[in-house]
C-alpha positions as CSV (number, residue, x, y, z in Angstrom):
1,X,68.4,172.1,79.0
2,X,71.3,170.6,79.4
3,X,71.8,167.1,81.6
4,X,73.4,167.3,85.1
5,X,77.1,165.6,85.4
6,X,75.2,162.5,87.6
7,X,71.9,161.3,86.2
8,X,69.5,160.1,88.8
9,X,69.2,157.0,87.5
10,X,72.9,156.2,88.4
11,X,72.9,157.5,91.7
12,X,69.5,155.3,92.6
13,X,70.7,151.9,92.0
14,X,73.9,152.3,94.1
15,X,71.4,153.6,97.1
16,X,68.7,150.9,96.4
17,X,71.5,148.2,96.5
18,X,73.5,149.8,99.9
19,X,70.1,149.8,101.6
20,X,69.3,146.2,100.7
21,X,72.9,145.3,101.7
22,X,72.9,147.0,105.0
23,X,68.8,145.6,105.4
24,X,70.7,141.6,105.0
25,X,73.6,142.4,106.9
26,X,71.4,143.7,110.1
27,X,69.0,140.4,109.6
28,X,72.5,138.0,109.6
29,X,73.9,139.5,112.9
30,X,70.2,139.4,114.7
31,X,69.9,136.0,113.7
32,X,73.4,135.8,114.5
33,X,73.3,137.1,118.0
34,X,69.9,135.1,118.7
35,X,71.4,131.7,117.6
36,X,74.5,132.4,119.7
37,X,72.2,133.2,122.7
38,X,69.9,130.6,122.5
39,X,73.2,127.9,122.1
40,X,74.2,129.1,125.3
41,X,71.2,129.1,127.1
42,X,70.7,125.3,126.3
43,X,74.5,125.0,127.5
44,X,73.4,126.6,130.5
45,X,70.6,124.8,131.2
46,X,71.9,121.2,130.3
47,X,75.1,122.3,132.3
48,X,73.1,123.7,135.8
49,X,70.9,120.3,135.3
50,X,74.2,117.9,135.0
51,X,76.0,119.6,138.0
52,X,72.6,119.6,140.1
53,X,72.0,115.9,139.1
54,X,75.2,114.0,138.8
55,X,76.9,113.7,141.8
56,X,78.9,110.7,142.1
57,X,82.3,112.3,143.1
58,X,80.3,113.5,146.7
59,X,78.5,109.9,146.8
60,X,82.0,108.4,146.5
61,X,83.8,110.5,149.0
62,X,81.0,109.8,151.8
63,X,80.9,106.0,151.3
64,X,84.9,106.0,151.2
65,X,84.8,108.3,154.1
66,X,82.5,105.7,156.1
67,X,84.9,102.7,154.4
68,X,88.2,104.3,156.1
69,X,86.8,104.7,159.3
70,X,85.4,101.5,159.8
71,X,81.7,101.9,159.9
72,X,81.1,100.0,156.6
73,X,82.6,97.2,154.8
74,X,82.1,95.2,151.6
75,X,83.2,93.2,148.3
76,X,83.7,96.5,146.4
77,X,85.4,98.9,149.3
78,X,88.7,98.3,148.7
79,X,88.4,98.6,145.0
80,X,86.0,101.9,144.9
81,X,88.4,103.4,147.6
82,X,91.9,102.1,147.9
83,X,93.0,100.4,144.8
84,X,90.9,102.7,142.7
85,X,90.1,99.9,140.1
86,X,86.7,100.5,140.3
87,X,85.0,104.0,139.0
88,X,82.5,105.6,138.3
89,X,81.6,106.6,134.4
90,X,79.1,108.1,132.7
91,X,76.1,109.7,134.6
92,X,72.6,108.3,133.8
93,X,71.0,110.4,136.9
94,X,67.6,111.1,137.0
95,X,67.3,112.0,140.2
96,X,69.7,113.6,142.7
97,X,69.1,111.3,145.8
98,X,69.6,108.4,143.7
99,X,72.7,108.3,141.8
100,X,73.4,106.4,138.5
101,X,76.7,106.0,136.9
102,X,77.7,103.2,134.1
103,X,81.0,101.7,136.5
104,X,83.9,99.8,135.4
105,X,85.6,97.4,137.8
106,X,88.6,95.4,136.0
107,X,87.7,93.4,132.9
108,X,83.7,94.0,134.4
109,X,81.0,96.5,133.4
110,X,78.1,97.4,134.8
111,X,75.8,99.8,136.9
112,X,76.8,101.6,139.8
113,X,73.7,102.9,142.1
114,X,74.2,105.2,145.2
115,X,71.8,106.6,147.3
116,X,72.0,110.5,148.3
117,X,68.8,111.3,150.7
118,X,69.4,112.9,154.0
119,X,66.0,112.0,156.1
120,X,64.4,108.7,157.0
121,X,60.8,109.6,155.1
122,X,58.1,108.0,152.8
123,X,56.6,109.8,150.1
124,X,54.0,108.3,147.8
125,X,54.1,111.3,145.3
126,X,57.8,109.6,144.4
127,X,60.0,106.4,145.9
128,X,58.8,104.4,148.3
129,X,62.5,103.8,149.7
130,X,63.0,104.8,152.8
131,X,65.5,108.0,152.7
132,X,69.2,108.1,154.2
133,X,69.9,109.5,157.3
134,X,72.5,112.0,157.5
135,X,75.8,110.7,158.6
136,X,77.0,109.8,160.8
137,X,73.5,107.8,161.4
138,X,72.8,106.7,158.2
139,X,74.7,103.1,158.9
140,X,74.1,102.7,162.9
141,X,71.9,99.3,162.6
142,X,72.8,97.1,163.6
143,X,73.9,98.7,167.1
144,X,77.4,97.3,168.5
145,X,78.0,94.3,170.6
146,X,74.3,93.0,168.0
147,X,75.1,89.0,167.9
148,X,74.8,87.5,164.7
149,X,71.5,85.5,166.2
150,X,69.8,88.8,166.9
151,X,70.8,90.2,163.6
152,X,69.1,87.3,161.9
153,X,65.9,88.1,164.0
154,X,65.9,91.9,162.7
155,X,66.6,90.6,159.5
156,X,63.7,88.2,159.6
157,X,61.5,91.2,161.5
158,X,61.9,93.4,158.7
159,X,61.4,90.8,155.7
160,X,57.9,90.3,157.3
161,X,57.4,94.2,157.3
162,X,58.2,94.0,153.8
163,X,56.9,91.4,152.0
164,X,54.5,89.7,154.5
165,X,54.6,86.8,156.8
166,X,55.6,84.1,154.1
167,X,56.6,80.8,155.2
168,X,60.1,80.4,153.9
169,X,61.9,84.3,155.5
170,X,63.7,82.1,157.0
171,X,65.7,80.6,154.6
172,X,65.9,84.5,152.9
173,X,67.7,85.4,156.0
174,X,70.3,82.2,155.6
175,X,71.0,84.1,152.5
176,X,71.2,87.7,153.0
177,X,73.6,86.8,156.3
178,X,75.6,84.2,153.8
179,X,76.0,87.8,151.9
180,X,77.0,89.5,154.7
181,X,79.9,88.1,155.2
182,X,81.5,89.3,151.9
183,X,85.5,88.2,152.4
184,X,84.1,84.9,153.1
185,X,86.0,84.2,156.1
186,X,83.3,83.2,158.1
187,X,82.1,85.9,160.2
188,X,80.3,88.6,160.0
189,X,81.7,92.0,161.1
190,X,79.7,95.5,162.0
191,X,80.7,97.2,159.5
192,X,79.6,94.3,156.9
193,X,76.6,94.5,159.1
194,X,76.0,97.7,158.2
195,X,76.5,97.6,154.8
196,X,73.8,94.4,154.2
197,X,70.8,96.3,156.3
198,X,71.3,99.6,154.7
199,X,70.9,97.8,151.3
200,X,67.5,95.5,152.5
201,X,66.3,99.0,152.7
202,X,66.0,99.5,148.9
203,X,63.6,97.5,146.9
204,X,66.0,96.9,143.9
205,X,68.0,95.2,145.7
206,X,65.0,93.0,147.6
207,X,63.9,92.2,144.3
208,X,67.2,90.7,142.9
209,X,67.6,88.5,146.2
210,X,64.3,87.5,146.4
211,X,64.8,86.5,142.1
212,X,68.2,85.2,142.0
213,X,68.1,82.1,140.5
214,X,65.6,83.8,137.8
215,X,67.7,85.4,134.9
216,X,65.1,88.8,134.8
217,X,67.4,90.9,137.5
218,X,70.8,92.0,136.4
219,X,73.7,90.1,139.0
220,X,74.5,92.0,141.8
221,X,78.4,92.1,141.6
222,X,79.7,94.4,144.8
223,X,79.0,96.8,147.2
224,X,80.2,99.2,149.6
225,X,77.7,100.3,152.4
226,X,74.4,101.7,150.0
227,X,76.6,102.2,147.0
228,X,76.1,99.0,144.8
229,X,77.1,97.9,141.3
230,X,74.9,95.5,139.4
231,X,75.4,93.8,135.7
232,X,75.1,95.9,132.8
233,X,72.1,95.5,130.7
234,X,73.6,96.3,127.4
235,X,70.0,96.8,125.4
236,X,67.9,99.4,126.6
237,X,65.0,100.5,126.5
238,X,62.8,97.5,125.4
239,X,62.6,99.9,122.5
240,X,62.6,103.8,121.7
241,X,65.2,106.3,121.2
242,X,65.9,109.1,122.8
243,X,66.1,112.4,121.5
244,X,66.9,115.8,122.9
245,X,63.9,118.2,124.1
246,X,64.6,120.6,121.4
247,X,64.4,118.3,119.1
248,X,61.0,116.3,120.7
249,X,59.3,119.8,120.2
250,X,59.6,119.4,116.3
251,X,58.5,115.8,115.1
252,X,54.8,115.1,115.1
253,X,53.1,112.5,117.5
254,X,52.8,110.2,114.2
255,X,56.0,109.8,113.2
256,X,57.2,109.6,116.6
257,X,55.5,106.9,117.1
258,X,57.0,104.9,114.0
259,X,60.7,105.9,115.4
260,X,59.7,104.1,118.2
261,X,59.8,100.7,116.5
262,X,62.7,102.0,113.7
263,X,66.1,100.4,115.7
264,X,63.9,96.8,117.4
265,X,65.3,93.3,116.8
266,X,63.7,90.8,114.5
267,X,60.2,89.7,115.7
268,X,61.4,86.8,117.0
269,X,63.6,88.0,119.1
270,X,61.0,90.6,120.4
271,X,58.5,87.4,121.0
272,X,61.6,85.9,123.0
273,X,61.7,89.0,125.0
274,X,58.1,89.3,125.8
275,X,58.1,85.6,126.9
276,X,60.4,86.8,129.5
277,X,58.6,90.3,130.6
278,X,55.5,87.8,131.0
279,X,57.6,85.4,132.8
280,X,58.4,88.1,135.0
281,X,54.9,89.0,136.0
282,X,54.2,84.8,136.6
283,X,57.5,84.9,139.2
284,X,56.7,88.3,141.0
285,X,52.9,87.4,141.0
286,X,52.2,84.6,144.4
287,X,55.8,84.2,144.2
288,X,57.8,82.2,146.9
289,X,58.3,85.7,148.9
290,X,55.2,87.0,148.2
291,X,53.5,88.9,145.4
292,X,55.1,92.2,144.1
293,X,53.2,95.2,142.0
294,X,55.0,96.7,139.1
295,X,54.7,100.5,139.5
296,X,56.5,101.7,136.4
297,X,56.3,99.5,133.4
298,X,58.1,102.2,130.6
299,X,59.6,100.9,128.1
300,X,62.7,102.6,130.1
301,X,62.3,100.1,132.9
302,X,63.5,97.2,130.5
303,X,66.3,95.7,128.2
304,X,67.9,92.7,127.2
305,X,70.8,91.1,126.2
306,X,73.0,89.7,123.5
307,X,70.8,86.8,123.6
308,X,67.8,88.2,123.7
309,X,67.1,87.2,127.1
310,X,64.6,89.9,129.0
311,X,65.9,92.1,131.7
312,X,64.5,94.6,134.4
313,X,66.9,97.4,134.1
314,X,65.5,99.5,137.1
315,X,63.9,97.7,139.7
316,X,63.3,100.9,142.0
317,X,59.2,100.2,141.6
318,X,58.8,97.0,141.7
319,X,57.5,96.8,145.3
320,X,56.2,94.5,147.3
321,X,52.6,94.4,147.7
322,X,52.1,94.1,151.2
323,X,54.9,97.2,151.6
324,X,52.6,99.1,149.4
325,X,49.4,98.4,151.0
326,X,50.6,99.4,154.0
327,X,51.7,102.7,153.1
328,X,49.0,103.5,150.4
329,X,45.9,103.2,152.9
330,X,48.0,106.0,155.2
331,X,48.2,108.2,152.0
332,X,45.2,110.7,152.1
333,X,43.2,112.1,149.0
334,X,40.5,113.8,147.5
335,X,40.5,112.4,143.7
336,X,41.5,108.3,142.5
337,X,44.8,110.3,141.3
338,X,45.6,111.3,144.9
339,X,46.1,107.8,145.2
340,X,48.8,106.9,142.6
341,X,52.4,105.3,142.5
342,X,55.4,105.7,140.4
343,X,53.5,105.7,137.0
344,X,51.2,102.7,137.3
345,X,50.1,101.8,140.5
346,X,46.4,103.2,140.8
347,X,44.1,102.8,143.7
348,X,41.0,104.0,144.5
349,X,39.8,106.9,147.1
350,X,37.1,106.3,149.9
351,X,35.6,109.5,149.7
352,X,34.0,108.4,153.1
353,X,37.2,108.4,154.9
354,X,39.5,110.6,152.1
355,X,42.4,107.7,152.2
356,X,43.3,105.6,149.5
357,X,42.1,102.1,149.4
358,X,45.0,99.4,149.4
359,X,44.1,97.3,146.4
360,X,45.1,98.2,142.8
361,X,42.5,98.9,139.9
362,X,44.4,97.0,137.2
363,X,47.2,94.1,137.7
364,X,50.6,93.9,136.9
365,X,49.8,91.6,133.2
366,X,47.2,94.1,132.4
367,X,50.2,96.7,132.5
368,X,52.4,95.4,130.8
369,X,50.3,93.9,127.6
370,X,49.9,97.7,127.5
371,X,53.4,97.9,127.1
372,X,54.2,95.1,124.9
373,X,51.1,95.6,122.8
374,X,53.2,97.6,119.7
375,X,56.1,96.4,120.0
376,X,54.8,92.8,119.5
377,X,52.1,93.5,117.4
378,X,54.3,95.2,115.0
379,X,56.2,92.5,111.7
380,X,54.0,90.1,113.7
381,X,53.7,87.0,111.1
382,X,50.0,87.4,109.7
383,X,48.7,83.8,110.7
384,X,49.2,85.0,114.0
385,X,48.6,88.6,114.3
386,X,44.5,88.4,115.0
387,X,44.6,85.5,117.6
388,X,47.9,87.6,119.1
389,X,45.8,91.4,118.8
390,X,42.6,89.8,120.4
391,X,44.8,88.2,123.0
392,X,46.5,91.1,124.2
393,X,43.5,93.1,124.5
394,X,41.7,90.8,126.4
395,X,44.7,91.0,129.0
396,X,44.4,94.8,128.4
397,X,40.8,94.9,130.2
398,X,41.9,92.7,133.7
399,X,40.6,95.5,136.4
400,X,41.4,94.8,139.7
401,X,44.1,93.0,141.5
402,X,45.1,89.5,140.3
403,X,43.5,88.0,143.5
404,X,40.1,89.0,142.6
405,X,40.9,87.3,139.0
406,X,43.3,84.8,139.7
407,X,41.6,82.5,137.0
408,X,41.5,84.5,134.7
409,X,45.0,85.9,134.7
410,X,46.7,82.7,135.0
411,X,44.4,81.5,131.6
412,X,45.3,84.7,129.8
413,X,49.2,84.7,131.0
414,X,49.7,81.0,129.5
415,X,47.6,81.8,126.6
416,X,50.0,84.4,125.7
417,X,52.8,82.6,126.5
418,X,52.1,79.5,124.5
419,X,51.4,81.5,121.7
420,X,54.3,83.4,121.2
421,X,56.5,80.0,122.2
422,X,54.5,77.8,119.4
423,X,55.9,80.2,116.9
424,X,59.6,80.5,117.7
425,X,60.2,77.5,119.8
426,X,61.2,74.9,116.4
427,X,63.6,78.3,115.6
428,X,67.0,79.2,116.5
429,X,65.9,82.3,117.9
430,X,64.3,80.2,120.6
């Protein structure tokens, strides 16, 4: 019999071949067209977030708009809204009501912070600022025709409010009206007025008065009404980096954890840090205004400087304690995590009365050994690491508030702090 013109074996390979082709070529353009989609949903959602979030051109305009017609006044109007030399940069929001924007001003650099909320309100579940009111309210304290005498008594009213009746509000009040009047000339106008008791409102910027002549706080260095721009903190966080969520999903908990430490300074410099985070807690704890809680000590909270010199980056939950008592006892609850602040500050519930008792199960040093404890155990020399481990964890177990331990916080605080200064204090790191 004789063979056909096209032998099957010929014509199968061509077919076997087209089908695998056309097979690859199918899987490149789904994969294709699924990349391509997920790419743009991420640019969608990181875009919708951004505009949602960062919204310092509105915050601007509203403050200017207030500047221009005379109801606020301050060291960095006429800069933000006339001359234009200072500006707003990048965005670091987190939060709408609460904008956050790296600022240039001239040769400086630094932070610019501007509040957004619309309604005077407390919430527990997140700030315990008191919100905006909507303009044109939001700066109409003092009234007109307020005398400078009466503004230092509603000054001195609402310190008290704040961080207790302490001795020496006083003298605070000599300085926040000595800030008031911020061309210097002498006397204090409304609209400066205005601008000083909308910003006595936020506890950031209680914090840096009340620490001024401590080098933790970043300098204040201008405001305009609630709008305020503070020093740049050019290391932070303490320590960390920062990755995209898409990229968090992929690395496991272990090596995260070691990427944490990867881009730290030497461990002296780290021991020169946490000298200052603990001198920190010493200041804020039975300071001379009072004591204050720290209610979010993430490593995000803290930086430093070229020198190695600790600072608080965001001061937003450092509260004061009597502020926080007051409000936490009106907070109602079920569970002990009804009853929490920011990321730290824990209470108890009275399941008797379902509120929240006012005083804190663990103090501010117990927090933040928790904090420090990696970081500082971590290229720790190794005549020091067991004294420094079994340190730290005793400061790790303080329950209760530092009143109820005062001893013992103030024994474990200098222990830790003499330690760490014995080793780096004949270096040049010191």
């Amino acid at each position: 019999m004789a063979k056909g013109p096209f032998p099957w074996g010929v014509l199968r390979k061509p077919l076997y071949v087209q089908a695998r082709f056309s097979y690859l070529h199918m899987k490149y353009l789904f994969f294709s067209w699924l990349a391509v989609f997920v790419g743009s949903w991420i640019v969608y959602v990181e875009y919708s977030t951004y505009t949602e979030l960062c919204r310092g051109h509105d915050c601007k305009n509203s403050i200017c708009d207030k500047y221009r017609k005379g109801v606020i006044d301050g060291t960095a109007c006429s800069s933000l809204c006339e001359k234009e030399t200072l500006y707003l940069g990048k965005c670091f929001t987190a939060k709408p009501n609460s904008q956050v924007y790296s600022g240039n001003w001239g040769d400086l650099q630094g932070v610019i912070k501007c509040q957004m909320e619309e309604a005077p309100h407390y919430d527990l579940g997140g700030e315990m600022e008191p919100r905006k009111e909507a303009a044109p309210a939001a700066f109409n304290k003092p009234t007109k025709g307020t005398s400078v005498e009466k503004f230092r008594e509603m000054i001195i009213s609402h310190l008290k409010a704040k961080v207790g009746d302490q001795a020496n509000l006083a003298d605070l009040a000599t300085q926040v009206l000595s800030f008031t009047d911020s061309n210097k000339d002498g006397h204090i106008s409304l609209p400066e007025a205005h601008s000083t008791w909308a910003l006595l409102q936020l506890n950031e910027f209680l914090l840096a008065l009340v620490l001024q002549e401590r080098d933790h706080t970043p300098k204040l260095l201008g405001f305009c009404g609630d709008l305020y721009m503070m020093e740049k903190v050019p290391y932070s966080p303490l320590y960390g980096i920062s990755l995209p969520w898409i990229v968090e999903l992929w690395i496991p908990a272990g090596l995260r954890r070691s990427m944490e430490q990867w881009f730290t300074p030497s461990w002296p410099h780290k021991a020169k840090i946490a000298i200052g985070l603990l001198e920190l807690v010493e200041d804020i704890f039975h300071g001379t205004y009072g004591s204050f809680l720290m209610c979010d000590v993430r490593t995000t909270t803290f930086g430093y400087n070229e020198r190695h010199d600790f600072k608080v980056v965001d001061a937003r939950y450092i509260i004061p304690e009597a502020t926080f008592q007051e409000r936490i006892r009106q907070q109602r609850c079920d569970v002990d995590e009804d009853c929490l602040y920011g990321t730290n500050c824990l209470t108890s519930c009275d399941l008797t009365k379902h509120r929240c008792t006012p005083e804190v199960t663990r103090p501010n040093l117990a927090k933040v050994c928790d904090t420090l404890k990696n970081y500082i155990l971590r290229g720790a020399p190794s005549d020091l690491s067991d004294e420094l481990e079994k340190q730290l964890y005793a400061c790790m177990a303080l329950k209760g508030s530092a009143e109820q331990m005062e001893i013992e916080h103030s024994l474990i605080l200098n222990n830790l702090k003499t330690l760490l200064w014995k080793k780096i204090s004949h270096t040049k790191d010191s």
